[in-house]
N, CA, C and O atoms as a MOPAC input file, in Angstrom:
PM7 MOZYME 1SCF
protein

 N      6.33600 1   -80.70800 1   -21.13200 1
 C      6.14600 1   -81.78600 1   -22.08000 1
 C      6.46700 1   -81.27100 1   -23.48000 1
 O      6.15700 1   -80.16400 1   -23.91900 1
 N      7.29800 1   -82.47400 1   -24.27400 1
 C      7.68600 1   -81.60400 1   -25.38500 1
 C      6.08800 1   -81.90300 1   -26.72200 1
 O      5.27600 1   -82.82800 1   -26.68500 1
 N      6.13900 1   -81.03400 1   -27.47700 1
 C      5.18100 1   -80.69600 1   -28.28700 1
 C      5.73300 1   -81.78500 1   -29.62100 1
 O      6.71100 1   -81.42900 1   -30.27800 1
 N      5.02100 1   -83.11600 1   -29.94700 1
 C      4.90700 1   -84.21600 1   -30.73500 1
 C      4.59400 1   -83.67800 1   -32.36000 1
 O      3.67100 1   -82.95800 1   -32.74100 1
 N      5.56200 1   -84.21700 1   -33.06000 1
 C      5.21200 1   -83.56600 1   -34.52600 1
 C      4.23900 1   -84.55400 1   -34.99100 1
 O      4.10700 1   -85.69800 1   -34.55700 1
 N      3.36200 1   -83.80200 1   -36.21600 1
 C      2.24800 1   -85.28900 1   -36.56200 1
 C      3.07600 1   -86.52700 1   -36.96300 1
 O      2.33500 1   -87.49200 1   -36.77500 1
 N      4.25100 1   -86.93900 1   -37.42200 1
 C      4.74600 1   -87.97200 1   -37.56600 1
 C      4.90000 1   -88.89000 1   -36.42000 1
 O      4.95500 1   -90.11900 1   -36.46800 1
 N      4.96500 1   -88.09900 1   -35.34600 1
 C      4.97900 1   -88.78300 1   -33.72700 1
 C      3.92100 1   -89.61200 1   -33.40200 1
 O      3.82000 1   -90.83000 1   -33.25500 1
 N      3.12200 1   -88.64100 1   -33.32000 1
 C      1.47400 1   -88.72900 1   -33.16700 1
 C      1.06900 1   -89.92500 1   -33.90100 1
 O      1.10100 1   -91.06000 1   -33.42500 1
 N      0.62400 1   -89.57300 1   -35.27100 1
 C      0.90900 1   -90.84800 1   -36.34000 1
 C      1.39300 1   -92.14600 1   -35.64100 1
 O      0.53800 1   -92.93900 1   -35.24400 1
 N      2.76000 1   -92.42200 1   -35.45900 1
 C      3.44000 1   -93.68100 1   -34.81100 1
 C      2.57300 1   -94.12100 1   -33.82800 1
 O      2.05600 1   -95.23800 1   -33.82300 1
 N      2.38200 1   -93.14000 1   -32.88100 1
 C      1.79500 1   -93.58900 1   -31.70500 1
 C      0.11100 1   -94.31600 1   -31.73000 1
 O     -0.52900 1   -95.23300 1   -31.21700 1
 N     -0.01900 1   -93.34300 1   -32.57000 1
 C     -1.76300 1   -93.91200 1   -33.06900 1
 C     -1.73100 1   -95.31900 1   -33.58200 1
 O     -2.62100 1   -96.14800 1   -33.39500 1
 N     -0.50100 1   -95.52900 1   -34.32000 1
 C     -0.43900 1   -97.40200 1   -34.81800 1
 C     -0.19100 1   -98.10500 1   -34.18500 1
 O      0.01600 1   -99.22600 1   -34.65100 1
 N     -0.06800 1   -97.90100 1   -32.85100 1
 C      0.46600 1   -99.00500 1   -31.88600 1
 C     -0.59700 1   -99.03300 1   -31.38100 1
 O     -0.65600 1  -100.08900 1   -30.75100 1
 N     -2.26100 1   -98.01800 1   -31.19500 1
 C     -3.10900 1   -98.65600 1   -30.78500 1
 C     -3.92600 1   -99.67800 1   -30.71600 1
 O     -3.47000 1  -100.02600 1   -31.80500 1
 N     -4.72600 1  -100.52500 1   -30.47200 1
 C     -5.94200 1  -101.20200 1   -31.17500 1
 C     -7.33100 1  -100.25300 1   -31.73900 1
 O     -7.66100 1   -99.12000 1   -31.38800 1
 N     -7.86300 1  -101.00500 1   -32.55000 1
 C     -8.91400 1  -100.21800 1   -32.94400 1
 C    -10.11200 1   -99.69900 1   -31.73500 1
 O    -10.82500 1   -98.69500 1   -31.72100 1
 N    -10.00400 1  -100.67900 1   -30.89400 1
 C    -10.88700 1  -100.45600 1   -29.28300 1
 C    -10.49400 1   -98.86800 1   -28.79300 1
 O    -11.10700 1   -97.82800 1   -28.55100 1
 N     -8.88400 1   -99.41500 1   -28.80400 1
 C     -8.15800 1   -97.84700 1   -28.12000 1
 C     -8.43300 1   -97.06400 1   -28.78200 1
 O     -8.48600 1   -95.96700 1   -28.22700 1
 N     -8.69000 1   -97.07400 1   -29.92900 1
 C     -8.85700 1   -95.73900 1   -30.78800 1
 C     -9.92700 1   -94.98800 1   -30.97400 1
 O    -10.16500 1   -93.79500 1   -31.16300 1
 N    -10.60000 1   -96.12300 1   -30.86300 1
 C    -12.04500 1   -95.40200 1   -30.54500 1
 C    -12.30300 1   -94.96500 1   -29.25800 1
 O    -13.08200 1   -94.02000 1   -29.13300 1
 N    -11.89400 1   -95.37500 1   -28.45200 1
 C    -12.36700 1   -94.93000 1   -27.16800 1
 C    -11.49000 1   -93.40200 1   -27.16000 1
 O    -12.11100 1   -92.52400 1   -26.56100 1
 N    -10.24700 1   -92.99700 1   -27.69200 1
 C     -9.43800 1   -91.75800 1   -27.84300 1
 C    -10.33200 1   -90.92400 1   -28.50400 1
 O    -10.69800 1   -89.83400 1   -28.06300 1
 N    -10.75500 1   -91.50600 1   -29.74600 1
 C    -11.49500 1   -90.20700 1   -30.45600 1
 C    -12.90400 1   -89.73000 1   -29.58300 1
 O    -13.24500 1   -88.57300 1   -29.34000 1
 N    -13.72800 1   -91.21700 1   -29.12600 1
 C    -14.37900 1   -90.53900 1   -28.41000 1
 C    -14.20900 1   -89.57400 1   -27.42900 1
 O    -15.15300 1   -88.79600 1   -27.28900 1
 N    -12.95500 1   -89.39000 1   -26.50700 1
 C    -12.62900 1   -88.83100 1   -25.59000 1
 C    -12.48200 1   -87.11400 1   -26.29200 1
 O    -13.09100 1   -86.05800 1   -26.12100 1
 N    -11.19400 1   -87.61700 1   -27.23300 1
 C    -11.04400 1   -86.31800 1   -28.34100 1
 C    -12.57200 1   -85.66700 1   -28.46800 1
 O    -12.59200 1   -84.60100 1   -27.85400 1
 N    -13.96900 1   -86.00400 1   -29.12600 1
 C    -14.42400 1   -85.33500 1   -29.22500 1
 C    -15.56100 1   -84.58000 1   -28.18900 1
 O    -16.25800 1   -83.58800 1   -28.40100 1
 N    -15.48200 1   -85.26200 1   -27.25400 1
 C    -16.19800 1   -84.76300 1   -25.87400 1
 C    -15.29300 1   -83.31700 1   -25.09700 1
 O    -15.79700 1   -82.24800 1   -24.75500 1
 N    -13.74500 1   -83.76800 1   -24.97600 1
 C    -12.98800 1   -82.93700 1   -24.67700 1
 C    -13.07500 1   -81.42500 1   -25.55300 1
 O    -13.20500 1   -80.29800 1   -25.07500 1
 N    -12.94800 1   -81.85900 1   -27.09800 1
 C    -13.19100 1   -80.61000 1   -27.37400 1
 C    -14.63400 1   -80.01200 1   -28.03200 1
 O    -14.85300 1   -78.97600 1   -28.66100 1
 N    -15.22100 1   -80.74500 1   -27.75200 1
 C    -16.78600 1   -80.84600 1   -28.27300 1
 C    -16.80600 1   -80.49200 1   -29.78500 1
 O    -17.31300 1   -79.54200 1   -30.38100 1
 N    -15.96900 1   -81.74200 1   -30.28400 1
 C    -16.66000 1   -81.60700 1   -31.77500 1
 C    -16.91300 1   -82.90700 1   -32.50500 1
 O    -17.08000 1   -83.74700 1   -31.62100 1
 N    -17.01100 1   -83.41600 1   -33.56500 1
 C    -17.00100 1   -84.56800 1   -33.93900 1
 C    -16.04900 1   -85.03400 1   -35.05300 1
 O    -15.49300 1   -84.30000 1   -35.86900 1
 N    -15.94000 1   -86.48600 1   -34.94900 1
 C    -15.20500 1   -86.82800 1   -35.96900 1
 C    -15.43100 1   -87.12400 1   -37.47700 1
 O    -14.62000 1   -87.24900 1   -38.39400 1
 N    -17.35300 1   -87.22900 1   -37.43200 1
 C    -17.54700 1   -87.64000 1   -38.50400 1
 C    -17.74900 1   -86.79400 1   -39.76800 1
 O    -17.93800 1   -85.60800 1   -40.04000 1
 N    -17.62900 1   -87.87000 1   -40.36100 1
 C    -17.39400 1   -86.71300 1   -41.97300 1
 C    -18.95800 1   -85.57000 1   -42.12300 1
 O    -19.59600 1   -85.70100 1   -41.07900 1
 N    -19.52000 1   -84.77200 1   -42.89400 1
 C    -20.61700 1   -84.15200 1   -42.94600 1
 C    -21.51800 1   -84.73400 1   -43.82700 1
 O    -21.17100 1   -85.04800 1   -44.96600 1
 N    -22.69000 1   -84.91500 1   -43.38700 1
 C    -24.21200 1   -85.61700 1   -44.84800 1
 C    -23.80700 1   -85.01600 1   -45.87100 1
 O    -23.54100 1   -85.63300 1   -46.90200 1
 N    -23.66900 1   -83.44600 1   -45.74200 1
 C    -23.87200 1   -83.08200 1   -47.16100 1
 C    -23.06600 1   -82.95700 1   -47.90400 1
 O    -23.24900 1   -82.30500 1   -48.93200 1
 N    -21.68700 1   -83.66500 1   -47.55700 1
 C    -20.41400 1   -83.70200 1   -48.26400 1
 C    -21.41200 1   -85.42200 1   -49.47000 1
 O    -21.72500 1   -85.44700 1   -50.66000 1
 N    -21.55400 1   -86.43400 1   -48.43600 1
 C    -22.06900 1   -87.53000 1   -48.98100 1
 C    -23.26200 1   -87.21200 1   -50.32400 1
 O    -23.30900 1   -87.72700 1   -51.44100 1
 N    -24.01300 1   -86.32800 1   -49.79400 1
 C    -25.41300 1   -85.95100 1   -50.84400 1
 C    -25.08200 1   -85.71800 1   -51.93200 1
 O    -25.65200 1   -86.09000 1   -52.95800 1
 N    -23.69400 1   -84.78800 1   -51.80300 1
 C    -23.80200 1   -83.88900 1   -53.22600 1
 C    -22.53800 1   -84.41000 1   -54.35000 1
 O    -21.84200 1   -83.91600 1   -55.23700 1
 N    -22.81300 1   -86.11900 1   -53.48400 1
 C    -22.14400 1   -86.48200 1   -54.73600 1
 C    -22.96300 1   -87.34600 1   -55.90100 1
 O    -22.51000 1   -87.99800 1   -56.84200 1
 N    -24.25300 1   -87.12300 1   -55.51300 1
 C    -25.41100 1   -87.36400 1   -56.39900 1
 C    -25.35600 1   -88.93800 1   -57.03500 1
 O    -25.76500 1   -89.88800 1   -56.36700 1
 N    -24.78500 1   -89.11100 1   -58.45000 1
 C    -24.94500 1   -90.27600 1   -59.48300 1
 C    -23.95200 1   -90.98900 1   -58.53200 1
 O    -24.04700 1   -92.14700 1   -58.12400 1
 N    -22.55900 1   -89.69600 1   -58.13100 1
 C    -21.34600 1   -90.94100 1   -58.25200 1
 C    -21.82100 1   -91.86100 1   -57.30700 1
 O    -21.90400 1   -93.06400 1   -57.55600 1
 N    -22.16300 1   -91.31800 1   -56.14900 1
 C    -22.54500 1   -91.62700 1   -54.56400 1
 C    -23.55900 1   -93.17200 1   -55.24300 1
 O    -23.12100 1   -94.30900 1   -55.06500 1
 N    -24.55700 1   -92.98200 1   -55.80300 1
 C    -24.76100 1   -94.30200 1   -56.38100 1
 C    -24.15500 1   -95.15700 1   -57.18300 1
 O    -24.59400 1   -96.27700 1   -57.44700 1
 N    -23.45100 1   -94.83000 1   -57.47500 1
 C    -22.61100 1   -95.92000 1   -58.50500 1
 C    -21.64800 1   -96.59500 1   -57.16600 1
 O    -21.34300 1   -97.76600 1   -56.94400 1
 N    -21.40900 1   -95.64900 1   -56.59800 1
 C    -20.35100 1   -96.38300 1   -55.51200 1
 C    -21.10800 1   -96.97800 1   -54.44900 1
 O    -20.38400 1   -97.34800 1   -53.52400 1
 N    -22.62400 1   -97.24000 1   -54.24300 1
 C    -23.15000 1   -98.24400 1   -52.93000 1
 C    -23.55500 1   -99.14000 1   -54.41000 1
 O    -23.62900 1  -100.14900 1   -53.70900 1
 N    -23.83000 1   -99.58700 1   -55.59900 1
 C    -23.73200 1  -100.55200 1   -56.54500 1
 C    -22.63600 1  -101.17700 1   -56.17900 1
 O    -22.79300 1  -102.39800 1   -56.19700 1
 N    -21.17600 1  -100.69900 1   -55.72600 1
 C    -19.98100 1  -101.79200 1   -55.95400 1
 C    -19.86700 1  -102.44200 1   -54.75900 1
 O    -20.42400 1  -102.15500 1   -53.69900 1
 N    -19.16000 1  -103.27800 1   -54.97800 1
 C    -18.99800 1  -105.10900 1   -54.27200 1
 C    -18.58600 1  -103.98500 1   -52.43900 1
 O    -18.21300 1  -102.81200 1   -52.47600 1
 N    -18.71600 1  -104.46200 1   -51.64900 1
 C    -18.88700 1  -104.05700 1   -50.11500 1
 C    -17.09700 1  -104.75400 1   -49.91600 1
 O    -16.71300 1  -105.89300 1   -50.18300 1
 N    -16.36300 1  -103.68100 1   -49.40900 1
 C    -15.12800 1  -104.08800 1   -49.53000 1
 C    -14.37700 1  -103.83800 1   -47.62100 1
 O    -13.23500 1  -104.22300 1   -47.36800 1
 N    -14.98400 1  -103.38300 1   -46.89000 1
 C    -15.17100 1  -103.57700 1   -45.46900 1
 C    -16.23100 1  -104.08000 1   -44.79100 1
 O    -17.42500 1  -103.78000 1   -44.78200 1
 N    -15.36400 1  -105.18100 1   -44.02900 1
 C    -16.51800 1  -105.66400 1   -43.29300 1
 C    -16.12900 1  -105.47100 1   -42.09800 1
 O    -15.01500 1  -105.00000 1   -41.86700 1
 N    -17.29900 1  -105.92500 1   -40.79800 1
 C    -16.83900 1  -106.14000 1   -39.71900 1
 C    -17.30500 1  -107.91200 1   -38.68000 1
 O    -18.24400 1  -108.65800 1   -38.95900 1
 N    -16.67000 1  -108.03200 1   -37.96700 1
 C    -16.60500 1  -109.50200 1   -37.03900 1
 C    -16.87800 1  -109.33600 1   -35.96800 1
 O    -16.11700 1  -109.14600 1   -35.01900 1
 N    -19.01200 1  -109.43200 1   -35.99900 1
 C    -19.27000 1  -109.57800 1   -34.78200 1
 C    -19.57300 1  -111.37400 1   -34.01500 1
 O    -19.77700 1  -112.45500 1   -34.56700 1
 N    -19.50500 1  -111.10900 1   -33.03500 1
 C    -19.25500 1  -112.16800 1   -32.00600 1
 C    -20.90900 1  -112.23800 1   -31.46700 1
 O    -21.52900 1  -111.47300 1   -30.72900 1
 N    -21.29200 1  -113.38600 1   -32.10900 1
 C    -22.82800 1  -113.06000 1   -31.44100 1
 C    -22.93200 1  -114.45600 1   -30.21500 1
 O    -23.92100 1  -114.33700 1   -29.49200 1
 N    -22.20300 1  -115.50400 1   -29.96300 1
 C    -22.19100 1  -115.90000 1   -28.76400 1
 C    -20.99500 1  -116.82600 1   -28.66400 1
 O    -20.45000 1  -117.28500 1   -29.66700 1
 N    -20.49300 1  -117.15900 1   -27.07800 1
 C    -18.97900 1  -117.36600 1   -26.84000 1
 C    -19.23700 1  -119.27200 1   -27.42000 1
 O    -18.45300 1  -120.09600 1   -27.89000 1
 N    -20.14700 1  -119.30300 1   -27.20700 1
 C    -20.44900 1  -120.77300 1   -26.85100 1
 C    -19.63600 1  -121.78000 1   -25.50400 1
 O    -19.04700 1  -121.39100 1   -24.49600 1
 N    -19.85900 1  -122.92500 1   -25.91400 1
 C    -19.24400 1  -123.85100 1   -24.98900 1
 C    -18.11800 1  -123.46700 1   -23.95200 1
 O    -18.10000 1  -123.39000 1   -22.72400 1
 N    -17.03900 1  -123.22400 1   -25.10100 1
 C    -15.71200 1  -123.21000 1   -24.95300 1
 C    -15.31500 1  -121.37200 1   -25.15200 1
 O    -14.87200 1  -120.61900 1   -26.01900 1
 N    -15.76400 1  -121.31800 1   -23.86900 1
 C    -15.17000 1  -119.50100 1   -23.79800 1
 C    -14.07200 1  -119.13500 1   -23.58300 1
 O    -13.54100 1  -118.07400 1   -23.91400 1
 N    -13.55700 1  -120.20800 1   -22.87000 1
 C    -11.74400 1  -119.80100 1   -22.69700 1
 C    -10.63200 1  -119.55700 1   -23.75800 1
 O     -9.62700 1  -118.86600 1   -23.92500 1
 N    -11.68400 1  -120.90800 1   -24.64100 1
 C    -10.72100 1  -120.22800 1   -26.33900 1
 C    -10.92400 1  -119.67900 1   -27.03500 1
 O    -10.16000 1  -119.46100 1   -27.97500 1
 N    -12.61500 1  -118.95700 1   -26.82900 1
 C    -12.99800 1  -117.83900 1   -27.66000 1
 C    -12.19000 1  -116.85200 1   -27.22500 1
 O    -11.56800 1  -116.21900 1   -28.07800 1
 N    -12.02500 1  -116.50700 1   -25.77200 1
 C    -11.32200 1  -115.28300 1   -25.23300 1
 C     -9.80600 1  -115.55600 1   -25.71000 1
 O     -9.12900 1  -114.52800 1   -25.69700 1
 N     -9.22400 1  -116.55400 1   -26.06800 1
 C     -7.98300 1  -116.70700 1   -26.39600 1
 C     -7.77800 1  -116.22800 1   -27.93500 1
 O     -6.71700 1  -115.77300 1   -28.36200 1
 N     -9.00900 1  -116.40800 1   -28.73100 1
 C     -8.96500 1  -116.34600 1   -30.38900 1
 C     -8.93000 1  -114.90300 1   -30.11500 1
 O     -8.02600 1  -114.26300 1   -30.65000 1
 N     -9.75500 1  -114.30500 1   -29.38100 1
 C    -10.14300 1  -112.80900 1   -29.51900 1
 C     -8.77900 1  -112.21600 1   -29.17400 1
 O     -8.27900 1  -111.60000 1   -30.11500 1
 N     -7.79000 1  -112.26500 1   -27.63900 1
 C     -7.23600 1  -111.83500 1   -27.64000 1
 C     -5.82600 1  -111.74900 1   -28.76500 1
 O     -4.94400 1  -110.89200 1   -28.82300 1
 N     -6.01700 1  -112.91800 1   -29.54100 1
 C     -5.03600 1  -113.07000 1   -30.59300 1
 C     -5.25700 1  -112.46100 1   -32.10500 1
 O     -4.42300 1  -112.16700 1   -32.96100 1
 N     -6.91300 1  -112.36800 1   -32.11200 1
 C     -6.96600 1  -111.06500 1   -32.88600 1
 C     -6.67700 1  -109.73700 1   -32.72700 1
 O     -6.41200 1  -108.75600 1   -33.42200 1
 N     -6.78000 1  -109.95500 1   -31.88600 1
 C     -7.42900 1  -108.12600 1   -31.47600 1
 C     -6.47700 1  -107.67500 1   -30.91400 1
 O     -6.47200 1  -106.44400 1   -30.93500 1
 N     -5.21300 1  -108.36100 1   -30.14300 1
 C     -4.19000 1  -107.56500 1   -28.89400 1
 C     -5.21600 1  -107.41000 1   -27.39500 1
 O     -4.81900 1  -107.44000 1   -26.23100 1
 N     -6.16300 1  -107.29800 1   -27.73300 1
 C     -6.04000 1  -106.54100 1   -25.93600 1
 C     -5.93900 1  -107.61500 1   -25.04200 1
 O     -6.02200 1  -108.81900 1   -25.28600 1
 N     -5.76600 1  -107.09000 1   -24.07300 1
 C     -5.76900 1  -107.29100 1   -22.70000 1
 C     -6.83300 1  -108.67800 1   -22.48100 1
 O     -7.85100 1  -108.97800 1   -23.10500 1
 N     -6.06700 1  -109.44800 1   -21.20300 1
 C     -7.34900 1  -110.45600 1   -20.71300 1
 C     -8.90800 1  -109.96900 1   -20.50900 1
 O     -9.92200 1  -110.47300 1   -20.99200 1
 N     -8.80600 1  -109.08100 1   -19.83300 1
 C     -9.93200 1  -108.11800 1   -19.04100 1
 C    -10.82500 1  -107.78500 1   -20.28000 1
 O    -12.03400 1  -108.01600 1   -20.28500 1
 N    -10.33200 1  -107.37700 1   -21.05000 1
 C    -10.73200 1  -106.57500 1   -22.13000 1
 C    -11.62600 1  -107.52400 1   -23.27600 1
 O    -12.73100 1  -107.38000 1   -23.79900 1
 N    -10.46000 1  -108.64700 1   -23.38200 1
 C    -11.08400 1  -109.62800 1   -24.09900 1
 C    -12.45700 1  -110.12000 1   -23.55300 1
 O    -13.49300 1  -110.14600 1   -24.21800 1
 N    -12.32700 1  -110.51300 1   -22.23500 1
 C    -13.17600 1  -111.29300 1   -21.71000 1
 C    -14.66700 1  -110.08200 1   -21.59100 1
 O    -15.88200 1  -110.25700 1   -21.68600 1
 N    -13.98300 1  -109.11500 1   -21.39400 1
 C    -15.72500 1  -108.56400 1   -21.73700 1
 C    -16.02300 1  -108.62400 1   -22.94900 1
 O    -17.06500 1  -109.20600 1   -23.25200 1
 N    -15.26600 1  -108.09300 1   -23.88000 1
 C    -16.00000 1  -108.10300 1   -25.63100 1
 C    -16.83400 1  -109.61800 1   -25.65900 1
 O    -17.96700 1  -109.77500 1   -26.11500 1
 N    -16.16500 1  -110.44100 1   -25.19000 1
 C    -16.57100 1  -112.02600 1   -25.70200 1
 C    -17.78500 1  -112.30700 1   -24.64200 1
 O    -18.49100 1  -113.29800 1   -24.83200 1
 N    -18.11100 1  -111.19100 1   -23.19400 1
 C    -19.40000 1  -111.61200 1   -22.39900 1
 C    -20.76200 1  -110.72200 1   -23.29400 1
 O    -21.96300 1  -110.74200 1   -23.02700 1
 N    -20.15500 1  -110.09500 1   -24.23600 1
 C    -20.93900 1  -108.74400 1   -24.62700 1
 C    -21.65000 1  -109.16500 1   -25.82700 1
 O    -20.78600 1  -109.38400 1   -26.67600 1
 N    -22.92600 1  -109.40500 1   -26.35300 1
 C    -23.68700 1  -110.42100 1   -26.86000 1
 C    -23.65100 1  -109.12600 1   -28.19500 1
 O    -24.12300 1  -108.00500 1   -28.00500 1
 N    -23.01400 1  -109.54600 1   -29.49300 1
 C    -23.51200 1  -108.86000 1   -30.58600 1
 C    -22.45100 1  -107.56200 1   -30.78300 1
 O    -22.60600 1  -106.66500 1   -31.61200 1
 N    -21.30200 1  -107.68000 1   -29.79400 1
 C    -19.91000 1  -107.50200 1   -30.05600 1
 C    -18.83200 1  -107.50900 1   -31.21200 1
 O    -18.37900 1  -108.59100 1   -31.58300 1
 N    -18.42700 1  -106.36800 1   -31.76900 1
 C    -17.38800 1  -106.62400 1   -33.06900 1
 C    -16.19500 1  -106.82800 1   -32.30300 1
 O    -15.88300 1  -106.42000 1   -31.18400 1
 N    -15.52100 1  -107.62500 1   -33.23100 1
 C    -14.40600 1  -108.13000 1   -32.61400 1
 C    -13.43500 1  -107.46200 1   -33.62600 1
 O    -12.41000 1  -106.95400 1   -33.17000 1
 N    -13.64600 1  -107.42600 1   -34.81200 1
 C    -13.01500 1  -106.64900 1   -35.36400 1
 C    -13.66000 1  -105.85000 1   -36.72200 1
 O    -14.38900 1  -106.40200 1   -37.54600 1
 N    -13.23600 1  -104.45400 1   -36.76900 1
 C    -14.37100 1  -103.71100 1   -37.43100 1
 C    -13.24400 1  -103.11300 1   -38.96400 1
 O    -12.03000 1  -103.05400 1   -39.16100 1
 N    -14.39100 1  -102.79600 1   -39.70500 1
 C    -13.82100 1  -102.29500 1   -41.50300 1
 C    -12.83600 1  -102.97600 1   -41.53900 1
 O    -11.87400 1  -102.20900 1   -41.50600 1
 N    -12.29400 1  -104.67900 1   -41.62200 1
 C    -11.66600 1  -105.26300 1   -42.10100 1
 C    -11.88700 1  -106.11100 1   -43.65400 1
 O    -12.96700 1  -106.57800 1   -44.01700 1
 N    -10.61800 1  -106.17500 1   -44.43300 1
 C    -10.84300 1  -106.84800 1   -45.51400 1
 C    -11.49200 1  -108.30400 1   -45.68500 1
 O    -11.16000 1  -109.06300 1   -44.77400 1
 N    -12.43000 1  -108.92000 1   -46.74600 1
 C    -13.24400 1  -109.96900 1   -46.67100 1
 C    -12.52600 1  -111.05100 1   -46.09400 1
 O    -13.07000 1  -111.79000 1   -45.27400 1
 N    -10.84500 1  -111.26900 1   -46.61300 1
 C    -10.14000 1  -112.38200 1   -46.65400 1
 C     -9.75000 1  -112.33000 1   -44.86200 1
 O     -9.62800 1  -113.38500 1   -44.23800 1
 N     -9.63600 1  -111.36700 1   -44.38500 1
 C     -9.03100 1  -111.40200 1   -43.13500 1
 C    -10.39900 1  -111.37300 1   -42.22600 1
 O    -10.31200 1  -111.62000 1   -41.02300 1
 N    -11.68300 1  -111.06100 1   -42.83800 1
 C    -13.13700 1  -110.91900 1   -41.74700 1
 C    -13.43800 1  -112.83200 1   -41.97700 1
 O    -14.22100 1  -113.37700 1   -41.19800 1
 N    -12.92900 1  -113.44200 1   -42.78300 1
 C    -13.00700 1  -115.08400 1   -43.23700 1
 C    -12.60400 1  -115.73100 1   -42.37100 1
 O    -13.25900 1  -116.47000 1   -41.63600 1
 N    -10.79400 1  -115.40200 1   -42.35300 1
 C    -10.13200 1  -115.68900 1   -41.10700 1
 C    -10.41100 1  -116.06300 1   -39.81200 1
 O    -10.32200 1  -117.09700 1   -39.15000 1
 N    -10.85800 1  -114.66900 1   -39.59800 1
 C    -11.41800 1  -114.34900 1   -38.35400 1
 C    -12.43000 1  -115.03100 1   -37.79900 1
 O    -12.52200 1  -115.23500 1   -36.58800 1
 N    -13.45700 1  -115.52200 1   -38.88500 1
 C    -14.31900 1  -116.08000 1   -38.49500 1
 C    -14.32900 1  -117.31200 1   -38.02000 1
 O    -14.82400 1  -117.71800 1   -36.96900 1
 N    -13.46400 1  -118.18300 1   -39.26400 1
 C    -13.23000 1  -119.52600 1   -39.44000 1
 C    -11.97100 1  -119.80600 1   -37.93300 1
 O    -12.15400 1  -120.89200 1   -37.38400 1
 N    -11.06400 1  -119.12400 1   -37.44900 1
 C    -10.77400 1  -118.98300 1   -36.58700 1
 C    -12.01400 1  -119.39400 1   -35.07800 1
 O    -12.23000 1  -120.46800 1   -34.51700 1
 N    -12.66100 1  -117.85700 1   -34.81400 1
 C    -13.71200 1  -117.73900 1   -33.98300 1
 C    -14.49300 1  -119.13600 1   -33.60700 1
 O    -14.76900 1  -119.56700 1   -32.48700 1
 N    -14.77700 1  -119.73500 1   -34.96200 1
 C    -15.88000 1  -120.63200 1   -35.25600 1
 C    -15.04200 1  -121.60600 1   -34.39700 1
 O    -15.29100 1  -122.04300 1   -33.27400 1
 N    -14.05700 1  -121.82000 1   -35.15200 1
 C    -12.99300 1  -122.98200 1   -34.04700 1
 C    -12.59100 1  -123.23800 1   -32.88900 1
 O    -12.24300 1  -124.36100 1   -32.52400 1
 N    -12.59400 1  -122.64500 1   -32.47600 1
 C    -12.77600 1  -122.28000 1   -31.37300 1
 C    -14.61000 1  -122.53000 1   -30.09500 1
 O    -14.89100 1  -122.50300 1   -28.89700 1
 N    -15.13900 1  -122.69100 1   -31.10300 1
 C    -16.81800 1  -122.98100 1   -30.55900 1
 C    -17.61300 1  -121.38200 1   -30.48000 1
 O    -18.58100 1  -121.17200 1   -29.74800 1
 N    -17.14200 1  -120.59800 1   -31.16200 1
 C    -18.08700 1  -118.97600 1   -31.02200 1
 C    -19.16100 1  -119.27200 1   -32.14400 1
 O    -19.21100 1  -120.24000 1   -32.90300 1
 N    -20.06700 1  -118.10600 1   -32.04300 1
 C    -21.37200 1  -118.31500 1   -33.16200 1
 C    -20.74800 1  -116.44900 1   -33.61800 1
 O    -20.63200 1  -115.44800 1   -32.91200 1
 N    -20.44700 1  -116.72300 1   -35.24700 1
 C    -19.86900 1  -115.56800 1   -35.75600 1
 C    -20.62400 1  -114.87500 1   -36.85600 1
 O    -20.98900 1  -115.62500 1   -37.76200 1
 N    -20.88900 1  -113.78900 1   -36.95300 1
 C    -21.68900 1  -112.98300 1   -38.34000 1
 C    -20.40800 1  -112.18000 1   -38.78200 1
 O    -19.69900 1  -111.61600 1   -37.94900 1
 N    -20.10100 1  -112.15200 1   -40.36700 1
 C    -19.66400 1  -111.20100 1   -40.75600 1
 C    -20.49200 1  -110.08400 1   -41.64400 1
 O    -20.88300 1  -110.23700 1   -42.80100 1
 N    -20.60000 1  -109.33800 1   -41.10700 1
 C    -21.15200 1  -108.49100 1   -42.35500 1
 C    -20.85500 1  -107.42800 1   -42.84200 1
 O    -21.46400 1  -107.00800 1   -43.82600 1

């Protein structure tokens, strides 16, 4: 197998969904037993700034799915048209009570999403 330069890698990572990606890193860090997340005490020792920056306006959100309602066939249809995945895939996120459908997205596109969802007959939280 030939050895992928990070520009490869890169490409390939954008064609995932965010589902796939998480489920990779999780894999990534079990496989090599480490983690992905950043360290506390990188966060701590940024003291004032670290507060000045949870003061400003919340600029990721995420779109959870808290029930399919009525009409599940077009919730699973909204979802799969957000999200890309798969029938299978969809249809569990949308049986899965309190489910993001889509995560650290911008306000205007978590709106979307919702007002979408909603149309469909889903009961939607963004937060």
């Amino acid at each position: 197998m030939a050895k992928l330069s990070q520009d490869e890698l890169l490409a390939q990572f954008e064609e995932l969904t965010l589902i796939e990606l998480a489920a990779f890193v999780k894999a990534f860090e079990e496989k090599f037993d480490v983690t992905a997340a950043a360290p506390v005490a990188v966060a701590a020792a940024g003291g004032p700034a670290a507060a000045a920056e949870a003061v400003e306006e919340q600029d990721e959100f995420d779109v959870i799915l808290d029930g399919a309602g009525d009409k599940k066939i077009q919730v699973i249809k909204e979802v799969r048209t957000l999200t890309s995945l798969g029938l299978k895939e969809a249809k569990d996120l949308v049986d899965t009570a309190g489910a993001k459908v889509l995560e650290k997205v911008a306000k205007d596109v978590a709106e979307k999403a919702k007002a979408a969802l909603e149309a469909a007959g889903a009961k939607v939280t963004v937060k």
